[in-house]
DSSP file (Angstrom, degrees, kcal/mol; ACC not computed):
  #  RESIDUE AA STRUCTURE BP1 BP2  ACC     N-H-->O    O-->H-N    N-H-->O    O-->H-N    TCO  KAPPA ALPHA  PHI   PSI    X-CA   Y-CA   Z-CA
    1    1 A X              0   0    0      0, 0.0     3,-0.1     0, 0.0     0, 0.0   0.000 360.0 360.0 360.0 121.3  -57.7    1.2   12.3
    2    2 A X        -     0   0    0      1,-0.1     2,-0.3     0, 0.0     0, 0.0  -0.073 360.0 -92.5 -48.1 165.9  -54.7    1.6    9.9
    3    3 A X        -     0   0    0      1,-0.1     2,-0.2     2,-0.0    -1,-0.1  -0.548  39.8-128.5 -88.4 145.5  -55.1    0.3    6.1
    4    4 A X        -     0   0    0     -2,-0.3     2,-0.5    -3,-0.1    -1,-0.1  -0.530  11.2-147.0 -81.4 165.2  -54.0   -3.1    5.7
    5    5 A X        -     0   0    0     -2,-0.2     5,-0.0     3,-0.0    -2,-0.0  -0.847  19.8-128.1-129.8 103.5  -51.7   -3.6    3.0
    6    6 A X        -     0   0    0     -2,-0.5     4,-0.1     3,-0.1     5,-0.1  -0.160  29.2-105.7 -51.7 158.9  -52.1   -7.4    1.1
    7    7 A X  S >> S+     0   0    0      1,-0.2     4,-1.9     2,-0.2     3,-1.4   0.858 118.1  63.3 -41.1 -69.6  -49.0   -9.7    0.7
    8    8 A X  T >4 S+     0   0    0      1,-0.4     3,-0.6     2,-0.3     4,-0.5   0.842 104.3  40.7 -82.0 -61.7  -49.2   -8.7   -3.1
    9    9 A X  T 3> S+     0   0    0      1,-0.3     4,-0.6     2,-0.2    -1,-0.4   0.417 109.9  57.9 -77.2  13.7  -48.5   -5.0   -2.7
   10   10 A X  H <> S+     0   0    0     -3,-1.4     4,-1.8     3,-0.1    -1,-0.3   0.809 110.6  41.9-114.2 -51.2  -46.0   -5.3   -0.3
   11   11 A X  H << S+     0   0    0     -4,-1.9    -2,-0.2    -3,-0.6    -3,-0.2   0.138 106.9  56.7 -84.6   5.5  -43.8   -7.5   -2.4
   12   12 A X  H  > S+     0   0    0     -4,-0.5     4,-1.4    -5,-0.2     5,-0.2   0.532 108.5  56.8 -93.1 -27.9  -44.3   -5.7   -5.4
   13   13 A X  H >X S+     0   0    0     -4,-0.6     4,-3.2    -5,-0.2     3,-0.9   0.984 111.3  44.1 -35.0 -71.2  -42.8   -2.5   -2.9
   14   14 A X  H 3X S+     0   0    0     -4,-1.8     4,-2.1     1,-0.3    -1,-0.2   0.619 106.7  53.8 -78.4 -27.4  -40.2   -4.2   -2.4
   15   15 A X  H 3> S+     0   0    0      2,-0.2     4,-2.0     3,-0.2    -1,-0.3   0.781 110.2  50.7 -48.0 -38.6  -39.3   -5.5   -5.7
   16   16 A X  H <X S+     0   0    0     -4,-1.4     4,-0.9    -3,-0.9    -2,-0.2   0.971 108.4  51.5 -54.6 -65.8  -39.4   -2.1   -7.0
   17   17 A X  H  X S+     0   0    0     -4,-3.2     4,-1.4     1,-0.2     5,-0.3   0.900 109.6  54.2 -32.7 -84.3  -37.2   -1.1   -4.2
   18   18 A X  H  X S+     0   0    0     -4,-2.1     4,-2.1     2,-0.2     5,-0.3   0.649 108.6  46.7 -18.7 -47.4  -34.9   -4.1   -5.3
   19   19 A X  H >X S+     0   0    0     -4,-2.0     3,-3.8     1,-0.2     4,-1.1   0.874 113.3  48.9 -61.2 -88.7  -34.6   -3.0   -8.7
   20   20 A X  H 3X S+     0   0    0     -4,-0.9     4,-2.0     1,-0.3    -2,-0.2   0.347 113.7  39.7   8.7 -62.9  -34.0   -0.1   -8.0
   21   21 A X  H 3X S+     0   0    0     -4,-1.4     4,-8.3    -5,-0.2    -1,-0.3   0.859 111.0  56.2 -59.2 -45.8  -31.5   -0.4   -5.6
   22   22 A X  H <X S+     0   0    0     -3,-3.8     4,-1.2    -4,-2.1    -2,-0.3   0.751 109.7  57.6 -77.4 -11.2  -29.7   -3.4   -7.6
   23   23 A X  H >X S+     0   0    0     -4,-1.1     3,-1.0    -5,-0.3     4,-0.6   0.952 113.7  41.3 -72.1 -78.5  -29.7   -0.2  -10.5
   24   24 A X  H 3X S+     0   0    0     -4,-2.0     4,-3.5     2,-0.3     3,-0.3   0.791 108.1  48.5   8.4 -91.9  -28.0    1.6   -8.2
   25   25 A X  H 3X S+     0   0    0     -4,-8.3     4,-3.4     1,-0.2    -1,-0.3   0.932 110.3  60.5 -49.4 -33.8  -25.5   -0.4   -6.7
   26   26 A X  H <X S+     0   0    0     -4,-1.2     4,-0.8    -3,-1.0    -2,-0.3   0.773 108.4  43.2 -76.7 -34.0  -24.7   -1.4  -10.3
   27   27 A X  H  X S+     0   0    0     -4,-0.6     4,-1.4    -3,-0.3    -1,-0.2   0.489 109.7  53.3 -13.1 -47.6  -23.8    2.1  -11.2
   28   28 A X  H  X S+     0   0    0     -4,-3.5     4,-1.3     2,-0.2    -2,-0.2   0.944 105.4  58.3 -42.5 -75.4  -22.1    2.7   -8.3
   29   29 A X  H  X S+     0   0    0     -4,-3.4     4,-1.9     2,-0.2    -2,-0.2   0.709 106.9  45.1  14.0 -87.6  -20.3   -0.3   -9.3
   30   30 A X  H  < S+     0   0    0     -4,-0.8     4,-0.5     1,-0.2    -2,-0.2   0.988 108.8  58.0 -58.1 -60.1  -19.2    1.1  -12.6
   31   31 A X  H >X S+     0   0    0     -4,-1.4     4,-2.4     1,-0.2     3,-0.8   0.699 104.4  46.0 -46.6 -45.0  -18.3    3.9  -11.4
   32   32 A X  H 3X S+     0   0    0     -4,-1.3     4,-2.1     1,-0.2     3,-0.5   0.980 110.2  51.7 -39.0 -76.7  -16.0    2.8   -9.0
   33   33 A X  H 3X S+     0   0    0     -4,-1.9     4,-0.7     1,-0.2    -1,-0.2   0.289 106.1  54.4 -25.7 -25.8  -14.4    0.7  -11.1
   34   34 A X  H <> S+     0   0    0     -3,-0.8     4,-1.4    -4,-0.5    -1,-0.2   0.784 111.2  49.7 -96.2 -64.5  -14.0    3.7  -13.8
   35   35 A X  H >X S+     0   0    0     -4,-2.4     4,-1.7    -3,-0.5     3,-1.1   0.958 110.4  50.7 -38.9 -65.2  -12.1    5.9  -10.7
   36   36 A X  H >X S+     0   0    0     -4,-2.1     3,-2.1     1,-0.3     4,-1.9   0.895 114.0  44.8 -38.1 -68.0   -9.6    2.6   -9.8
   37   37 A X  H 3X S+     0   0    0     -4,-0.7     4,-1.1     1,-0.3    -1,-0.3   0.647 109.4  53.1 -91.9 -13.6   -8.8    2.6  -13.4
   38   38 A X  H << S+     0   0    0     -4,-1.4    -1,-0.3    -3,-1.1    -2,-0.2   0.658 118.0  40.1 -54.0 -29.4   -8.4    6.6  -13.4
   39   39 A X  H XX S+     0   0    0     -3,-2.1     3,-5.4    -4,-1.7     4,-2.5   0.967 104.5  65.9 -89.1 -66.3   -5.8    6.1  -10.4
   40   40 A X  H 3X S+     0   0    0     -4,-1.9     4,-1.2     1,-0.5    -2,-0.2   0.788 115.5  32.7 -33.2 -54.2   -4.2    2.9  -12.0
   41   41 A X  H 3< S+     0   0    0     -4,-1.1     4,-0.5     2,-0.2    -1,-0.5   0.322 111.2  57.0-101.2  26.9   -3.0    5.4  -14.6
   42   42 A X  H <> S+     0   0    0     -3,-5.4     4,-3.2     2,-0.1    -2,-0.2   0.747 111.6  48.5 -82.1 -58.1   -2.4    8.4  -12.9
   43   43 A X  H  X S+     0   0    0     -4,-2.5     4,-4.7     1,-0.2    -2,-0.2   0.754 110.5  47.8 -59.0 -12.4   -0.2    6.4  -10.9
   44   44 A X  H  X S+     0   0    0     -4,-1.2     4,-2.4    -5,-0.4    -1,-0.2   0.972 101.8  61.3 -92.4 -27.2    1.6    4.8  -13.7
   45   45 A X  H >> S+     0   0    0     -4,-0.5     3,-2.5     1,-0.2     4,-1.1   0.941 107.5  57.7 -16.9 -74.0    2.1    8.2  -15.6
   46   46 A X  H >X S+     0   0    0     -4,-3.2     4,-2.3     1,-0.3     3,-1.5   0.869 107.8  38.1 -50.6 -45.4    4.0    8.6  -12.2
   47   47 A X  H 3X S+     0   0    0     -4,-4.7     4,-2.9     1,-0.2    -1,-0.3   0.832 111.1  54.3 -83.7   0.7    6.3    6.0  -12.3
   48   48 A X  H <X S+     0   0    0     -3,-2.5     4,-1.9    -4,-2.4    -1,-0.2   0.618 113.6  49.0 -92.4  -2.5    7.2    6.1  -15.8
   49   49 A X  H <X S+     0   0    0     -3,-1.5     4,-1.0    -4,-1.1     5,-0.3   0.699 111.1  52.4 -94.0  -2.7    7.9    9.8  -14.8
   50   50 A X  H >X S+     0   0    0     -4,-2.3     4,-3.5    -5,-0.4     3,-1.8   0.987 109.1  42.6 -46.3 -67.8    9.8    8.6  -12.2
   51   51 A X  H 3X S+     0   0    0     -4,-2.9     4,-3.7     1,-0.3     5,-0.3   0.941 111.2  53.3 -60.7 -40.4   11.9    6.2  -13.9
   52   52 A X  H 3X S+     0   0    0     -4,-1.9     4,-1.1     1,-0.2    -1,-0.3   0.643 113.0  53.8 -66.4   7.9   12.7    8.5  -16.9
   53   53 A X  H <X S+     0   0    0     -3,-1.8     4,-1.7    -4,-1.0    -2,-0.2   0.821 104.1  46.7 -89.2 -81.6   13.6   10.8  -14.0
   54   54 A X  H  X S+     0   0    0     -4,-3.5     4,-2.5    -5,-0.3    -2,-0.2   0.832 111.3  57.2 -59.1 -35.4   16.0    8.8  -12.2
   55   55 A X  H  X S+     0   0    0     -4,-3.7     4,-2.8    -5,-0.3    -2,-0.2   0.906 107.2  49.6 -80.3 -31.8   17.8    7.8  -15.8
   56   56 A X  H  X S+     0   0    0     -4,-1.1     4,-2.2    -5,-0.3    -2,-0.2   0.816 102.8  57.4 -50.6 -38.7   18.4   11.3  -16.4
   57   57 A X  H  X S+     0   0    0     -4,-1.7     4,-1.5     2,-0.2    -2,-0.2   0.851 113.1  36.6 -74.2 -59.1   19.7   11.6  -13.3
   58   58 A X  H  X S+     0   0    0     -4,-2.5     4,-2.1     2,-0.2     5,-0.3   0.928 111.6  62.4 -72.1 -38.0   22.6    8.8  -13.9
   59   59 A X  H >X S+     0   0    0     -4,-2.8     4,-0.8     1,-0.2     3,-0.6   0.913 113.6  36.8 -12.0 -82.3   23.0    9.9  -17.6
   60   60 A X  H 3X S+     0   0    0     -4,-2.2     4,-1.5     1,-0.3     5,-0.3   0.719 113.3  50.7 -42.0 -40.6   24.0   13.2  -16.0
   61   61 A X  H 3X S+     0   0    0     -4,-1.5     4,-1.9     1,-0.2    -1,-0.3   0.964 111.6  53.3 -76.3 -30.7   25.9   12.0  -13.1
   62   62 A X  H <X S+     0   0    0     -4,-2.1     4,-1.9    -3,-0.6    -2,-0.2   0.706 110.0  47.7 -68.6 -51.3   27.8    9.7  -15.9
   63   63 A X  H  X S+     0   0    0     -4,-0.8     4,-2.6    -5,-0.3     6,-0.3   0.791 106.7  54.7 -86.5 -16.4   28.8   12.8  -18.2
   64   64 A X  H  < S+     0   0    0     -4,-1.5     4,-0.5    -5,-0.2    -2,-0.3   0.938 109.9  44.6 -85.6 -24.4   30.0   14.9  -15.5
   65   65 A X  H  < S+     0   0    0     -4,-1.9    -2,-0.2    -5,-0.3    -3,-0.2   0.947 120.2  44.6 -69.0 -43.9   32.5   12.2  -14.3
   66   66 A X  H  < S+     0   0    0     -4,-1.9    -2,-0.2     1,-0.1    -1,-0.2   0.868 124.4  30.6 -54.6 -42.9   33.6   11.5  -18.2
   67   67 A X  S  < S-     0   0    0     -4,-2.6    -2,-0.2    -5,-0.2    -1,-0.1   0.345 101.0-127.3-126.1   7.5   33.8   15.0  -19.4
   68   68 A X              0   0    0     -4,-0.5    -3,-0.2     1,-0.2    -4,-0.1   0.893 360.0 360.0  72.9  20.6   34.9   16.7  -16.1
   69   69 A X              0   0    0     -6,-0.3    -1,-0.2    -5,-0.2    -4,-0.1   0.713 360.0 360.0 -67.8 360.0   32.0   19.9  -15.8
């Protein structure tokens, strides 16, 4: 006959587990949250090279119509 296991150890497992886990997920969590905000500025880097990109762009188109290259 298998060992029985009481109420009391069985719910202290699983509390353990639970911590554990809830440690975890909460890590995860952060972590996630840390990536997003890695992307958030990658991607504004991009549009602020974007824009100054695109102003260069009319600048230029702007001087060659004024000064005729």
């Amino acid at each position: 006959m298998p060992p029985v296991l009481s109420s009391w150890n069985v719910h202290s497992d699983h509390s353990i587990y639970k911590s554990k886990r809830s440690f975890n997920d909460s890590a995860e969590a952060k972590r996630q949250k840390r990536v997003m905000k890695y992307k958030a500025y990658a991607v504004e880097g991009k549009m602020k090279t974007s824009f100054r990109n695109g102003i260069r762009w009319v600048k230029d188109k702007y001087c060659s119509l004024v000064h005729r290259y």
